[in-house]
C-alpha positions in Angstrom: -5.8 -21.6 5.8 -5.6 -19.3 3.0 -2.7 -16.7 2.2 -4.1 -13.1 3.0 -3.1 -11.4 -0.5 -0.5 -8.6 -0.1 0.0 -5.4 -2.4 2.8 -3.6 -3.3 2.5 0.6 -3.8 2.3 -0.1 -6.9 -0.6 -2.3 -7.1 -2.4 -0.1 -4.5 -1.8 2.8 -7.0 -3.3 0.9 -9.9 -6.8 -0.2 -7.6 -7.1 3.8 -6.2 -6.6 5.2 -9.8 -3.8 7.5 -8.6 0.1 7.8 -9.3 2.6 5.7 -7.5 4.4 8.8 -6.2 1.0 9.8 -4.4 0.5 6.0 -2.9 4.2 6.3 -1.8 3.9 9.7 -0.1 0.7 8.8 1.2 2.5 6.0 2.9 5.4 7.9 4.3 3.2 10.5 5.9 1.1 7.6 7.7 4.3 5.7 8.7 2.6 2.1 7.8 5.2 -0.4 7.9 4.7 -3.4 5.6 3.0 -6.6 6.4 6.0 -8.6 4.3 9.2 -7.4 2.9 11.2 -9.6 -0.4 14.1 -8.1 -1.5 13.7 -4.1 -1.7 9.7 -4.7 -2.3 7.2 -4.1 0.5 3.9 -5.6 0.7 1.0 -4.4 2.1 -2.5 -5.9 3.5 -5.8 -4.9 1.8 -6.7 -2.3 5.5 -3.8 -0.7 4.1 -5.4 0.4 0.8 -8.7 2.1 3.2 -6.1 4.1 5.4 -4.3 5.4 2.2 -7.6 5.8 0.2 -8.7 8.4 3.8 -5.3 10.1 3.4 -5.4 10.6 -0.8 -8.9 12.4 0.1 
């Protein structure tokens, strides 16, 4: 089974185009909790990136 491939805000940021502050606050507003947490990063699943992509609109 493969490893479903997890982003962090800043990766997100970088595939939408926008600022990491806007991925960030995008997030907050939402309330999405990440799919994995290591140390103080959060990850988060690719139907993560359509929700905040609806929300940056």
């Amino acid at each position: 089974m493969a490893e479903e491939k997890l982003f962090t805000a800043g990766n997100i940021a970088k595939e939408l185009g926008v600022s990491d502050a806007k991925v960030k606050k995008a997030i907050q507003e939402l309330k999405l909790e990440p799919t994995a947490k290591k140390g103080v990063c959060n990850y988060y699943s690719k139907d993560v990136i359509t929700k905040i992509k609806k929300a940056l609109k």
